[in-house]
C-alpha positions as CSV (number, residue, x, y, z in Angstrom):
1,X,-1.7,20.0,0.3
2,X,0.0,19.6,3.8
3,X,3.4,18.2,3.7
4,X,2.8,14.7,5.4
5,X,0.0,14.4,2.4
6,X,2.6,15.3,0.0
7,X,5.4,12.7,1.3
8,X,2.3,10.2,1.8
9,X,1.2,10.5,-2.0
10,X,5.0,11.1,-3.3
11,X,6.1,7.5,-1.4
12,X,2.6,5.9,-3.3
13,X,3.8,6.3,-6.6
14,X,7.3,5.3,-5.4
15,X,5.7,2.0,-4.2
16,X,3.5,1.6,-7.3
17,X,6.1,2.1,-9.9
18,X,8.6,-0.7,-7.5
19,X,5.5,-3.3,-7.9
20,X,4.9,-2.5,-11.4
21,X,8.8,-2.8,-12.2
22,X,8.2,-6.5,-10.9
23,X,5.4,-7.2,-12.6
24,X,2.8,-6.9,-10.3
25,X,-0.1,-4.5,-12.2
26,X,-1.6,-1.4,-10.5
27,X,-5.3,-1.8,-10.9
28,X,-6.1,1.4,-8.7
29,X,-5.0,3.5,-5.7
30,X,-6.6,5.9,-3.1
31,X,-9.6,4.1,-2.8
32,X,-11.8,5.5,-0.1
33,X,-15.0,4.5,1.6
34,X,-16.7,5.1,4.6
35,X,-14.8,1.9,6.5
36,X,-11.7,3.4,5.5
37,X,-8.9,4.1,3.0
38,X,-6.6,1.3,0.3
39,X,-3.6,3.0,-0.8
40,X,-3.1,1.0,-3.6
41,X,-5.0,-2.4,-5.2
42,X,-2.9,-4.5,-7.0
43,X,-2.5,-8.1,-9.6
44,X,-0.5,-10.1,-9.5
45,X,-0.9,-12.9,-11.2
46,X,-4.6,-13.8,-10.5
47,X,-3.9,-13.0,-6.9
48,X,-5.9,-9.7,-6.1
49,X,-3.2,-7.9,-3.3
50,X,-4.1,-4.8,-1.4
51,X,-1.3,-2.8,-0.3
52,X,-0.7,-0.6,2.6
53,X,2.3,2.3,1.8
54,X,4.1,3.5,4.8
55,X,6.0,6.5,4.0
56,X,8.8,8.5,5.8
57,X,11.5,11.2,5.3
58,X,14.1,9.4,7.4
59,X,14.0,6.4,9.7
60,X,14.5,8.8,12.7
61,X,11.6,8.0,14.4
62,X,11.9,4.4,13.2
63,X,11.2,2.1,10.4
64,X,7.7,3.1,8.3
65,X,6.4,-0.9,8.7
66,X,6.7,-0.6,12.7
67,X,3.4,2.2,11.8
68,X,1.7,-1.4,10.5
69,X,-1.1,-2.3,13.3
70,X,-2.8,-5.8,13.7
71,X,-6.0,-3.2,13.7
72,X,-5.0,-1.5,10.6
73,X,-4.5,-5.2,9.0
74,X,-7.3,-6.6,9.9
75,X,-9.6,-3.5,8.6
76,X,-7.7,-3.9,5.1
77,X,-9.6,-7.7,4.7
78,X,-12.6,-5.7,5.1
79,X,-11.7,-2.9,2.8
80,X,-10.4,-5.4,-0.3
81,X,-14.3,-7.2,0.3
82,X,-15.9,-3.6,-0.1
83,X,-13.9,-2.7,-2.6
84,X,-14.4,-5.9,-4.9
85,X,-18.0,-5.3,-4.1
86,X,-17.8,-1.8,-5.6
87,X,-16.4,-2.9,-8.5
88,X,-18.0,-6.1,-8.9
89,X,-14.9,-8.4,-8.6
90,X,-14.8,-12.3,-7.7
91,X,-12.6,-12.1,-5.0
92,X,-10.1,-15.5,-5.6
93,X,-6.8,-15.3,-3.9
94,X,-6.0,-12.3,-1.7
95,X,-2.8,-11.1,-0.4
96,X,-2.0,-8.2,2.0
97,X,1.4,-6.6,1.5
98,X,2.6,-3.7,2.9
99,X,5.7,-1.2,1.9
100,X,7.3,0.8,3.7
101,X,9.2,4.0,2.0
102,X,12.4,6.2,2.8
103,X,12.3,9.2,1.1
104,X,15.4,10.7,1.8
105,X,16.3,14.1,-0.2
106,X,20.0,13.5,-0.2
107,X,19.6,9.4,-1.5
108,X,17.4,7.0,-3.7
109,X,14.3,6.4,-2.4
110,X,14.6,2.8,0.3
111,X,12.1,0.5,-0.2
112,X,11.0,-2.5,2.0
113,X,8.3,-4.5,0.4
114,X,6.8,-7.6,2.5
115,X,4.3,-10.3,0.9
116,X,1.7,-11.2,2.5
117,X,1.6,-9.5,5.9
118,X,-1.7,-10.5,6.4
């Protein structure tokens, strides 16, 4: 596994065991289709939220959200409809949130969750 996959999958788990912690239930992750890639599906509540993981090894380059694009947004509405399809879900409420990760070797891991980003 390249190193950027590694950091990528390392910063998921961060991000799911944070929403867990607050009581918001992992329901899966890595989902993949041809449209594209959810890095984590998520409850909470009876709100389904799909969330987007942006992981880095240092804000050097600048914060993980600022990777967030209206595109990439946008395609995740799309992605939460195929995915519910896939697994035959009711989609109710819906929620985009994204997280963004520091994963810094010498600190705690930084975390920056926002509700609803889309």
């Amino acid at each position: 596994m390249r190193a950027k996959d590694a950091l990528g999958h390392h910063g998921e788990r961060v991000a799911a065991d944070y929403l867990e912690d607050r009581g918001i239930r992992v329901i899966d992750s890595n989902w993949r289709c041809a449209s594209g890639e959810i890095d984590l599906v998520a409850l909470d509540g009876d709100e389904l939220v799909i969330v987007e993981v942006k992981t880095r090894s240092s804000r050097r380059y600048g914060d993980p959200l600022e990777a967030l694009t209206r595109a990439k947004l946008a395609r995740l509405r799309t992605l939460a409809v195929l995915w519910a399809r896939e697994h035959q879900r009711v989609i109710g409420p819906l929620r985009i949130d994204a997280v963004g990760i520091i994963l810094d070797r010498h600190a705690e891991p930084s975390v920056d969750h926002l509700k609803g980003v889309a």
